[in-house]
MDAnalysis code that builds the backbone (N, CA, C; Angstrom):
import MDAnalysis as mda
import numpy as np

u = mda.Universe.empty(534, n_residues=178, atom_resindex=np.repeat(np.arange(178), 3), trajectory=True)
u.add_TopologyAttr("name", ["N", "CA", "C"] * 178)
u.add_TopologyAttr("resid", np.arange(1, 179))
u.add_TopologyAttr("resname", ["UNK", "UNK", "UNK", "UNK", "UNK", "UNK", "UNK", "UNK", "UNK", "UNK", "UNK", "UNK", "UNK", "UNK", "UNK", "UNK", "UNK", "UNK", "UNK", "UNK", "UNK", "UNK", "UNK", "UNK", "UNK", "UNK", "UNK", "UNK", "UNK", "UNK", "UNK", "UNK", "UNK", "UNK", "UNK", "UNK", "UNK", "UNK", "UNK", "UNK", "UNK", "UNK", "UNK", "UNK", "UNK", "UNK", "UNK", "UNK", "UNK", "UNK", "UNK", "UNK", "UNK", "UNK", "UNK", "UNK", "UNK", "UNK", "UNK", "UNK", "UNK", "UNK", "UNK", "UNK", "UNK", "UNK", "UNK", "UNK", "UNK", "UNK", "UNK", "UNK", "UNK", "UNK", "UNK", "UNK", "UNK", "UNK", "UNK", "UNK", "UNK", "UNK", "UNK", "UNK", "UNK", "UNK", "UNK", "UNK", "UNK", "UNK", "UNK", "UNK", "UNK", "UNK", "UNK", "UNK", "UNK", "UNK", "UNK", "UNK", "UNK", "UNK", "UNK", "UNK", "UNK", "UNK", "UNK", "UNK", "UNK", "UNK", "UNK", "UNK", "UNK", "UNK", "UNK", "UNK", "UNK", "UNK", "UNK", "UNK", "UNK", "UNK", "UNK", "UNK", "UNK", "UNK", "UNK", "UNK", "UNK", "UNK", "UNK", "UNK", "UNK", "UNK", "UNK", "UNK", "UNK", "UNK", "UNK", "UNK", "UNK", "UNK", "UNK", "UNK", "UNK", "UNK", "UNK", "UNK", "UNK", "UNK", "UNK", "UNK", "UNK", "UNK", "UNK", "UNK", "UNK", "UNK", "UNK", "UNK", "UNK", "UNK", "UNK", "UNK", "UNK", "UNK", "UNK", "UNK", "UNK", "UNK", "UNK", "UNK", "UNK", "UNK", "UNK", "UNK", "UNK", "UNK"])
u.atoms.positions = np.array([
    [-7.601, -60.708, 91.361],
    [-7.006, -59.405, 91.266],
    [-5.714, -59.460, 90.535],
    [-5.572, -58.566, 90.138],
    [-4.300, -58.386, 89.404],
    [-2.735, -57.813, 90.554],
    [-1.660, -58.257, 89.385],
    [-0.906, -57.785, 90.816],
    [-0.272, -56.613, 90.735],
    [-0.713, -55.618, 89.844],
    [-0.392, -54.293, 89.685],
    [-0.517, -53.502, 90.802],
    [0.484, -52.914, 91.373],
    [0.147, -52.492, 92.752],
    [0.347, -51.094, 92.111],
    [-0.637, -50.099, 92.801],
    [-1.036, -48.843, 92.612],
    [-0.086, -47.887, 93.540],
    [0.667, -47.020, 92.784],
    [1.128, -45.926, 93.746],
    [0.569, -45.334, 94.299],
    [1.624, -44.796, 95.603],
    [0.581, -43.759, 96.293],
    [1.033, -42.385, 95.334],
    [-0.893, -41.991, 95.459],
    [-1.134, -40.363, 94.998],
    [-1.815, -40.995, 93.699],
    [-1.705, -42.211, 92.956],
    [-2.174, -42.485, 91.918],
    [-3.540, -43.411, 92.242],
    [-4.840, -42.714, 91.248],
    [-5.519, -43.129, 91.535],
    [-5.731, -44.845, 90.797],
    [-6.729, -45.303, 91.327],
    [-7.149, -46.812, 91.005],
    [-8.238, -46.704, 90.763],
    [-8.831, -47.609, 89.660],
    [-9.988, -48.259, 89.407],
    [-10.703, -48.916, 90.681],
    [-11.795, -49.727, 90.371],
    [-12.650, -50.266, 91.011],
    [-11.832, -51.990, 91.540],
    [-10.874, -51.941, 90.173],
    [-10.472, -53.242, 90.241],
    [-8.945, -53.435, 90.779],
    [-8.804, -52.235, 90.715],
    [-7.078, -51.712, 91.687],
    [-6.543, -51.455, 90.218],
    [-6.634, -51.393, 89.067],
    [-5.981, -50.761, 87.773],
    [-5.937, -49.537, 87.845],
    [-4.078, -48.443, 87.381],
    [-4.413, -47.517, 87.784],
    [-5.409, -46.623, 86.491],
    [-5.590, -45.918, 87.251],
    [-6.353, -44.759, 86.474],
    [-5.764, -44.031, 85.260],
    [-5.967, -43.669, 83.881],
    [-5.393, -43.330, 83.054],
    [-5.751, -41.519, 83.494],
    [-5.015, -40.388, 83.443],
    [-4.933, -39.338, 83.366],
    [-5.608, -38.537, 82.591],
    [-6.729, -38.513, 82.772],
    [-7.361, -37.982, 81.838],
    [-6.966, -36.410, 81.028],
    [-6.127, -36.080, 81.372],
    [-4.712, -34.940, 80.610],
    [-4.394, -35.777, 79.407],
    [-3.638, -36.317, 79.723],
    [-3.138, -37.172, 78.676],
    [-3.775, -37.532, 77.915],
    [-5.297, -37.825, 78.108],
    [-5.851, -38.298, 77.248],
    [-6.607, -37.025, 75.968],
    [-6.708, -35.819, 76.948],
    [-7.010, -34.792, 76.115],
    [-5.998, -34.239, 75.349],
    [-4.471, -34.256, 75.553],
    [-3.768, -33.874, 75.089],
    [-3.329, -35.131, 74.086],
    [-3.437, -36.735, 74.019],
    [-3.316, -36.854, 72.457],
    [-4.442, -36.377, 71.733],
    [-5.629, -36.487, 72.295],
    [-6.856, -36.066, 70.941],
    [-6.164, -34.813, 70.551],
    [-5.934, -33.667, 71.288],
    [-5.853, -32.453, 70.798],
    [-4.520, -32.612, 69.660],
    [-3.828, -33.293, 70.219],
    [-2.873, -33.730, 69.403],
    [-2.813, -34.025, 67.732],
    [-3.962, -35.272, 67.805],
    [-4.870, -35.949, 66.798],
    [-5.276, -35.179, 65.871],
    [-6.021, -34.144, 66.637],
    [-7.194, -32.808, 66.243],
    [-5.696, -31.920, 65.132],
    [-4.723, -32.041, 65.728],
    [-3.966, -30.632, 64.813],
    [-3.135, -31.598, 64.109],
    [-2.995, -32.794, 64.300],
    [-2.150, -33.374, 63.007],
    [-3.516, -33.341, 61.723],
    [-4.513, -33.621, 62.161],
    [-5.568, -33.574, 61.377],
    [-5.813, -32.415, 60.500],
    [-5.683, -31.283, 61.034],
    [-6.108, -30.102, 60.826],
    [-4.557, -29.738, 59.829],
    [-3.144, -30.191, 60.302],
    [-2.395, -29.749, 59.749],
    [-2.325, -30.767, 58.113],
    [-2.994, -31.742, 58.245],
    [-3.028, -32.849, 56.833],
    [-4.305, -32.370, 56.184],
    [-5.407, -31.505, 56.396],
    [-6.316, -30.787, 56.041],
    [-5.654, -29.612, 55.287],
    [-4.464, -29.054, 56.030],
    [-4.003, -27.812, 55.411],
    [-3.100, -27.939, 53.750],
    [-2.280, -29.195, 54.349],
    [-1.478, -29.468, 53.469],
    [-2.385, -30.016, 52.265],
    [-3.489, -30.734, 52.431],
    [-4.273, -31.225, 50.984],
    [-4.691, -30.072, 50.711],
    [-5.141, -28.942, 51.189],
    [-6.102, -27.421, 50.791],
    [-4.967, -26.821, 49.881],
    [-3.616, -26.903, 50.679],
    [-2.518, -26.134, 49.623],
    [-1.974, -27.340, 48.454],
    [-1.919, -28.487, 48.498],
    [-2.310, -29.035, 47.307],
    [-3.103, -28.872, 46.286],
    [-4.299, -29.045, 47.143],
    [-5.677, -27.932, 46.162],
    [-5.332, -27.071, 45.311],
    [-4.757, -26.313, 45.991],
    [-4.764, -24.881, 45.870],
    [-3.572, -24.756, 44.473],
    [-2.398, -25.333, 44.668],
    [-1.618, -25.718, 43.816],
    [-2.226, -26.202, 42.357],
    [-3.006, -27.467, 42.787],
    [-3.404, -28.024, 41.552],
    [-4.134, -27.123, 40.527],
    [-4.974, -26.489, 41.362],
    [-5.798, -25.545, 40.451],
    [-4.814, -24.593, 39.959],
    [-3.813, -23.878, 40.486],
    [-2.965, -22.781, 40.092],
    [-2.547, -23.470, 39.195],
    [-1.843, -24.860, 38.848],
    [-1.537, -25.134, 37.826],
    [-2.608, -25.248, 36.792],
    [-3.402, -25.872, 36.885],
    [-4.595, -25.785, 35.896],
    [-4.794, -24.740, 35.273],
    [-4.963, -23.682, 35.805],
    [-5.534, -22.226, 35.797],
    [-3.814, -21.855, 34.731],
    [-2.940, -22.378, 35.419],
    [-1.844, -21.714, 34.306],
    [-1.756, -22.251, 32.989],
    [-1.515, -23.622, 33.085],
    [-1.804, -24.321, 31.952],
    [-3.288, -24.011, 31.167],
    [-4.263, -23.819, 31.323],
    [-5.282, -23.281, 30.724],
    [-5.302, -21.725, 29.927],
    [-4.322, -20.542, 30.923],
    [-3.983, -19.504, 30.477],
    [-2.898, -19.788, 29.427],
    [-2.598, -20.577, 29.304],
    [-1.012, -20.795, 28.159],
    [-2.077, -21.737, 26.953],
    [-3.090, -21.915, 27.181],
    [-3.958, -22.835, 25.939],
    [-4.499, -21.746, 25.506],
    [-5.317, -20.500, 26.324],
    [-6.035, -19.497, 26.243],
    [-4.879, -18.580, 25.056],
    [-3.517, -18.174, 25.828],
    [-2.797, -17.535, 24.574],
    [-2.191, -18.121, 23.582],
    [-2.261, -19.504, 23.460],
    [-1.481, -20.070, 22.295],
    [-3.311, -20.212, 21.423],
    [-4.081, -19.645, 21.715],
    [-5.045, -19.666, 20.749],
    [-5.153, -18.657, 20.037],
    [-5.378, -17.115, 21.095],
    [-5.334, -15.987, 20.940],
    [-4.335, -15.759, 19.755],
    [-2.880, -16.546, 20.048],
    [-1.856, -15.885, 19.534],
    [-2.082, -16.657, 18.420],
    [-2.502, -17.724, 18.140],
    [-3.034, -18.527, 16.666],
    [-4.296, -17.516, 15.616],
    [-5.112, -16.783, 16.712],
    [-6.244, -15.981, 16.099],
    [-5.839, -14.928, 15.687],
    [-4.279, -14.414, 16.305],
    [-3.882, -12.508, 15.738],
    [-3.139, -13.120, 14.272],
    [-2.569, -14.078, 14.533],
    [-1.612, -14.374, 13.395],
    [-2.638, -14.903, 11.894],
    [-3.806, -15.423, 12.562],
    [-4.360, -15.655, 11.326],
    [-5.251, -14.229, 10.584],
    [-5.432, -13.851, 11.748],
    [-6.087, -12.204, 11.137],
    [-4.916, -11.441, 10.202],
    [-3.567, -11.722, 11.074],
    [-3.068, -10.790, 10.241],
    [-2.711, -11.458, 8.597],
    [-2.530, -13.125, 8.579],
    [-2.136, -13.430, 7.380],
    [-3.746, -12.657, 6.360],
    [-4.377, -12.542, 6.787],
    [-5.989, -12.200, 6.428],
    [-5.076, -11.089, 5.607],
    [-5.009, -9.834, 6.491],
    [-4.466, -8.442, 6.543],
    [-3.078, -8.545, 5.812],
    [-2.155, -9.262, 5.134],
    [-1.072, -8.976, 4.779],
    [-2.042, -9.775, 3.078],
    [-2.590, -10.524, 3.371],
    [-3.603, -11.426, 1.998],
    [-3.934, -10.302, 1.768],
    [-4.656, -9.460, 2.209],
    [-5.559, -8.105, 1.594],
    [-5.096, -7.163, 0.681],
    [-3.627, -7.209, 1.690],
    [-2.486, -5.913, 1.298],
    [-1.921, -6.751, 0.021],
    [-1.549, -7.539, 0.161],
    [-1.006, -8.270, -1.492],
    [-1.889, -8.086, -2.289],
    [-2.970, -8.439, -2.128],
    [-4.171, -8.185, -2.914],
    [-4.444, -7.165, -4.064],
    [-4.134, -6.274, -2.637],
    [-4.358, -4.611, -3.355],
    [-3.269, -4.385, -3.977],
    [-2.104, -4.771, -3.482],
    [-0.822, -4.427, -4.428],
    [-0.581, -4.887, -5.569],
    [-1.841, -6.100, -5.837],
    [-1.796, -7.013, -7.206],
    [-2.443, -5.961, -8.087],
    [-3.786, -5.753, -7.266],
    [-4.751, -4.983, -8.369],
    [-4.210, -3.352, -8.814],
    [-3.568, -2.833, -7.554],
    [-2.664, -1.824, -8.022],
    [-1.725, -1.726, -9.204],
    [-1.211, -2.754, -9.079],
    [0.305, -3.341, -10.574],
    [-0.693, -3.207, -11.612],
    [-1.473, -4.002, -11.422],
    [-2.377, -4.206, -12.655],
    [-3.244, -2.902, -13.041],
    [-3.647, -2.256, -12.418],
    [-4.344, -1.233, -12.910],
    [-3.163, -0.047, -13.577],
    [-2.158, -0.351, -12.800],
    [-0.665, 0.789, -13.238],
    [0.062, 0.129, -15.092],
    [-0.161, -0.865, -14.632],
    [0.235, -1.439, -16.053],
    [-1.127, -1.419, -17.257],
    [-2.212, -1.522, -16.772],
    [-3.033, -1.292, -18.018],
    [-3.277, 0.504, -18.535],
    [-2.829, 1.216, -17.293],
    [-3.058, 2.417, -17.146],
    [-1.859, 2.879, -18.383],
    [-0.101, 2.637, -17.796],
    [0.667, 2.541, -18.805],
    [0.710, 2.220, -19.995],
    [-0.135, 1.351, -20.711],
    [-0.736, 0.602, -22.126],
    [-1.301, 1.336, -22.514],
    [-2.530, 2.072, -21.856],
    [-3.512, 3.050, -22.206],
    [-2.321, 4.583, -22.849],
    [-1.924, 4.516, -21.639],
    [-1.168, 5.667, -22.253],
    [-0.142, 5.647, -23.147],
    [0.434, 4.443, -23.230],
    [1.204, 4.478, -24.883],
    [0.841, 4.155, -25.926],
    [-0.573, 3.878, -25.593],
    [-1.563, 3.480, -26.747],
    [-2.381, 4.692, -27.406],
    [-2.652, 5.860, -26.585],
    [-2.689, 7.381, -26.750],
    [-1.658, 8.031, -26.975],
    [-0.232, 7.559, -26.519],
    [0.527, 8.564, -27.159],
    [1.072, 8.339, -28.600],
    [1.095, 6.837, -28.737],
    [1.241, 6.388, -30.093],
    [0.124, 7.066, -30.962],
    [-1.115, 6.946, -31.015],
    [-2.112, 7.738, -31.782],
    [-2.156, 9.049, -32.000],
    [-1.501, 10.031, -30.916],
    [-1.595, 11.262, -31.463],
    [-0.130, 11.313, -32.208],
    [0.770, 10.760, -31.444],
    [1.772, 11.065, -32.929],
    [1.671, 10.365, -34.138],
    [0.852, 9.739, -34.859],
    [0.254, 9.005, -35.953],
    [-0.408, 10.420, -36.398],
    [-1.137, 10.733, -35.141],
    [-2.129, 12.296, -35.746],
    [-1.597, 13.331, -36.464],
    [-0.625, 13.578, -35.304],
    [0.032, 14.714, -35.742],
    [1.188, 14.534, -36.890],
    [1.794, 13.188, -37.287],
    [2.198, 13.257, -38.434],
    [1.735, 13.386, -39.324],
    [0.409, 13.015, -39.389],
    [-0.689, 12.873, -40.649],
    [-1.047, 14.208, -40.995],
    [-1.374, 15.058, -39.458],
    [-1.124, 16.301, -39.674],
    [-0.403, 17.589, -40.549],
    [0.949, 16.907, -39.795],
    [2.535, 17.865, -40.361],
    [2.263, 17.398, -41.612],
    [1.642, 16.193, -42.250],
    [1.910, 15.921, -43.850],
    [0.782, 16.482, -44.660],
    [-0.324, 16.763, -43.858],
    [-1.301, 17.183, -44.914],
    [-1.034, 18.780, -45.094],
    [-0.146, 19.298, -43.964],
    [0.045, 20.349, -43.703],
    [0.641, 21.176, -44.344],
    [2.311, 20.300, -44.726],
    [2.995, 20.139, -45.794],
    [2.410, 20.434, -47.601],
    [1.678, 19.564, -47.873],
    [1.001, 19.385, -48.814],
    [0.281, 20.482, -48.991],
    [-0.100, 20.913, -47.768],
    [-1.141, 21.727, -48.466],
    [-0.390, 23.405, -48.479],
    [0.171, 23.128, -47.866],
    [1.122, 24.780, -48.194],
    [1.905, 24.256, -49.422],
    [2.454, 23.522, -49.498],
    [3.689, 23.250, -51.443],
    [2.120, 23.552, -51.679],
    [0.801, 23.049, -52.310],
    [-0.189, 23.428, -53.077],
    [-0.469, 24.973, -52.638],
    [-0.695, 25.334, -51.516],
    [-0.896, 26.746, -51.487],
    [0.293, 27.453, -52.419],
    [1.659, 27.411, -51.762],
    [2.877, 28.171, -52.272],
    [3.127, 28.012, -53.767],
    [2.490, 26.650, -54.118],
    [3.200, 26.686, -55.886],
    [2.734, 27.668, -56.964],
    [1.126, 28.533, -56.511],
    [0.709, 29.456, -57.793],
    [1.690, 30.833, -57.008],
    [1.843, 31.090, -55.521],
    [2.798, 32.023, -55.389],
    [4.292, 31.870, -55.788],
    [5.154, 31.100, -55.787],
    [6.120, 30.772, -56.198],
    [6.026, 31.078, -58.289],
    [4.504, 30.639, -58.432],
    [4.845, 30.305, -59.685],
    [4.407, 32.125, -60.223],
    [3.896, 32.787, -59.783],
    [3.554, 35.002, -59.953],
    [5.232, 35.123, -59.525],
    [5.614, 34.829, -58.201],
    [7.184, 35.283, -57.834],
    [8.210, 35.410, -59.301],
    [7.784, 33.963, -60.112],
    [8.856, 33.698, -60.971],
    [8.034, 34.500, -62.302],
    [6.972, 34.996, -62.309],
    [6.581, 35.154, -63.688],
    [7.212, 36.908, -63.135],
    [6.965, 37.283, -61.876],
    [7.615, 39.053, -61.654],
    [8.695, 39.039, -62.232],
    [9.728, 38.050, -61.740],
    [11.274, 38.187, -61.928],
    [11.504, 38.253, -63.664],
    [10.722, 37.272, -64.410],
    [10.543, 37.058, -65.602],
    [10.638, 38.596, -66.041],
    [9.439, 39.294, -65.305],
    [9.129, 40.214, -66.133],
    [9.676, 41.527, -65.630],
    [10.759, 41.350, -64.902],
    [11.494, 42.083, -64.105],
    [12.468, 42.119, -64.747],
    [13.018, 41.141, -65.212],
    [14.532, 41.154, -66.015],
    [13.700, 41.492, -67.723],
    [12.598, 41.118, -67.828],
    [12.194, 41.889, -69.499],
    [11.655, 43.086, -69.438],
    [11.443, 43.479, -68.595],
    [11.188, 45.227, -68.522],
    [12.893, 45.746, -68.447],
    [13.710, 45.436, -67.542],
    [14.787, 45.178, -67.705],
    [15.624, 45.654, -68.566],
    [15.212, 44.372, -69.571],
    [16.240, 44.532, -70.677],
    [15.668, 45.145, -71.941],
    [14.048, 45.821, -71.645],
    [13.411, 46.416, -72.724],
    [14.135, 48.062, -72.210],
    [14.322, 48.569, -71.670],
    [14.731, 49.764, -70.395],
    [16.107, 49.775, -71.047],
    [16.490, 49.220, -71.050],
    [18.163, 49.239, -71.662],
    [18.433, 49.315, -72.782],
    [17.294, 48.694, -73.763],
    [16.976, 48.987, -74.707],
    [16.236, 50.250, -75.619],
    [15.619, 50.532, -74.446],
    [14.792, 51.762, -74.981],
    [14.782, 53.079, -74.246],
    [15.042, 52.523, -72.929],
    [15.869, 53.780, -72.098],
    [14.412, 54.490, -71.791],
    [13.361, 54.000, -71.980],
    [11.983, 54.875, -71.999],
    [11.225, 53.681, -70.732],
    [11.245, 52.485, -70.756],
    [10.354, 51.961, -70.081],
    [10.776, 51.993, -68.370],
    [10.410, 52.221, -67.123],
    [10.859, 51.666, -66.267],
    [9.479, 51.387, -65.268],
    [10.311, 50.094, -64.534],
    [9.913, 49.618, -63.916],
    [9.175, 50.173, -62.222],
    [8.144, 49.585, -62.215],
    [7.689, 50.624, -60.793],
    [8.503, 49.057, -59.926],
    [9.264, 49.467, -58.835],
    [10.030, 48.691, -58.194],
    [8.821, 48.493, -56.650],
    [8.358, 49.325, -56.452],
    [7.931, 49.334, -55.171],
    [5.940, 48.705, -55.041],
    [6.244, 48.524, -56.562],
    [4.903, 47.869, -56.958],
    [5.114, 46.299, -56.770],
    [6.544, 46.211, -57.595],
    [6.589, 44.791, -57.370],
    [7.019, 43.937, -55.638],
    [7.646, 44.972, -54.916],
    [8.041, 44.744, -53.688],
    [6.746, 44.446, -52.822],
    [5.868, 45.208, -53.088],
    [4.820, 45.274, -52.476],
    [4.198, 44.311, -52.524],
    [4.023, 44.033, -53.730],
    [3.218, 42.053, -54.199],
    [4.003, 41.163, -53.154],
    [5.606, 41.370, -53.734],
    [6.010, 39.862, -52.659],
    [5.799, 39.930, -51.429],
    [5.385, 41.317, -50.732],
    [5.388, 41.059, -49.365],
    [3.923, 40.855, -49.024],
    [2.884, 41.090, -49.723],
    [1.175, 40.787, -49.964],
    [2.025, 38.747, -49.666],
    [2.574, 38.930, -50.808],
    [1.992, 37.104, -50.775],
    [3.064, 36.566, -49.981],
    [4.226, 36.698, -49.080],
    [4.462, 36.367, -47.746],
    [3.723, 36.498, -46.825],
    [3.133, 37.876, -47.116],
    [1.706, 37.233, -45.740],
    [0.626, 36.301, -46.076],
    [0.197, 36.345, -47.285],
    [-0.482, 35.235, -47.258],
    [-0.435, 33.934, -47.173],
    [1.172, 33.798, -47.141],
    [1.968, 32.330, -47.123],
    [2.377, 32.148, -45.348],
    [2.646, 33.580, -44.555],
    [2.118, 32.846, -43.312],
    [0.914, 32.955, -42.700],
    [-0.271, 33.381, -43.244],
    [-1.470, 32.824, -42.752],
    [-1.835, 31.621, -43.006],
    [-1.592, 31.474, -44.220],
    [-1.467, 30.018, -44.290],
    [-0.697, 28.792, -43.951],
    [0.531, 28.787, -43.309],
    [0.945, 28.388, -42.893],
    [0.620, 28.511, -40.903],
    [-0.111, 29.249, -40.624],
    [-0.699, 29.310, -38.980],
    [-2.119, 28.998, -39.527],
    [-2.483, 29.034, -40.285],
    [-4.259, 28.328, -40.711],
    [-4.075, 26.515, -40.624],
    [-2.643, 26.216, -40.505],
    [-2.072, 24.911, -41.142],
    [-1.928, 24.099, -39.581],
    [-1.600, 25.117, -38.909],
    [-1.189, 24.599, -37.476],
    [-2.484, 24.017, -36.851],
])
């Protein structure tokens, strides 16, 4: 036997060892049970952590892509717009060529115009100019036959009448010219 002597009120074994409390013994398991349960909790919010980081770091890969995909659309969209602003210049500048290349030609025209225009009124005007000078001719020799003879005179309103016949015919011809 052993020489563990057993209190009174405390129970003994078979062999006089005392009896362990079976309290005690439920209260470390339970014990056991919630350190367990509390090192269960703490790895779950580890868990839980790890993934939140994951999940963030994955959302920051997700917009540094996104934000790689708007920026390349837009270099797309600003490429387009240059584009058009190239072919714009260029169509404004051949457009400009065109048109000083037409305006140069009609004033080539219209000088060629004003000169044939020219020409052709001095040729119209020179047989009128050249009756104007044969009237006057014969304006100052009726004239001086009248002064002489005191019998001839001149019809004045005959000859007035001619020059103003062939001023109009010198501006029809000259608006036939235009």
């Amino acid at each position: 036997m052993t020489d563990v002597k057993v209190q009174p009120g405390q129970g003994a074994d078979g062999q006089g060892n005392p009896v362990i409390d079976p309290t005690k013994n439920v209260l470390d398991l339970v014990a056991a049970a919630i350190s367990r349960q509390d090192d269960l909790r703490r790895a779950a919010d580890q868990h839980v952590r790890e993934i939140a980081n994951l999940r963030a770091e994955y959302d920051a890969q997700l917009r540094t892509a996104e934000t790689a995909r708007i920026d390349a659309i837009r270099a797309v969209d600003v490429g387009a717009v240059n584009r058009a602003a190239e072919v714009s210049a260029q169509q404004a500048t051949t457009l400009a060529a065109q048109v000083a290349n037409s305006a140069e030609a009609l004033r080539t025209q219209v000088a060629a115009a004003a000169t044939a225009a020219t020409v052709a009124l001095a040729a119209a005007l020179e047989p009128i100019q050249k009756d104007i000078a044969d009237l006057r001719r014969a304006q100052y020799e009726a004239q001086g036959k009248q002064g002489q003879q005191g019998e001839t005179r001149l019809n004045f309103g005959a000859i007035f009448g001619g020059i103003a016949a062939i001023v109009a015919i010198i501006g029809v011809i000259v608006l036939l010219a235009r």
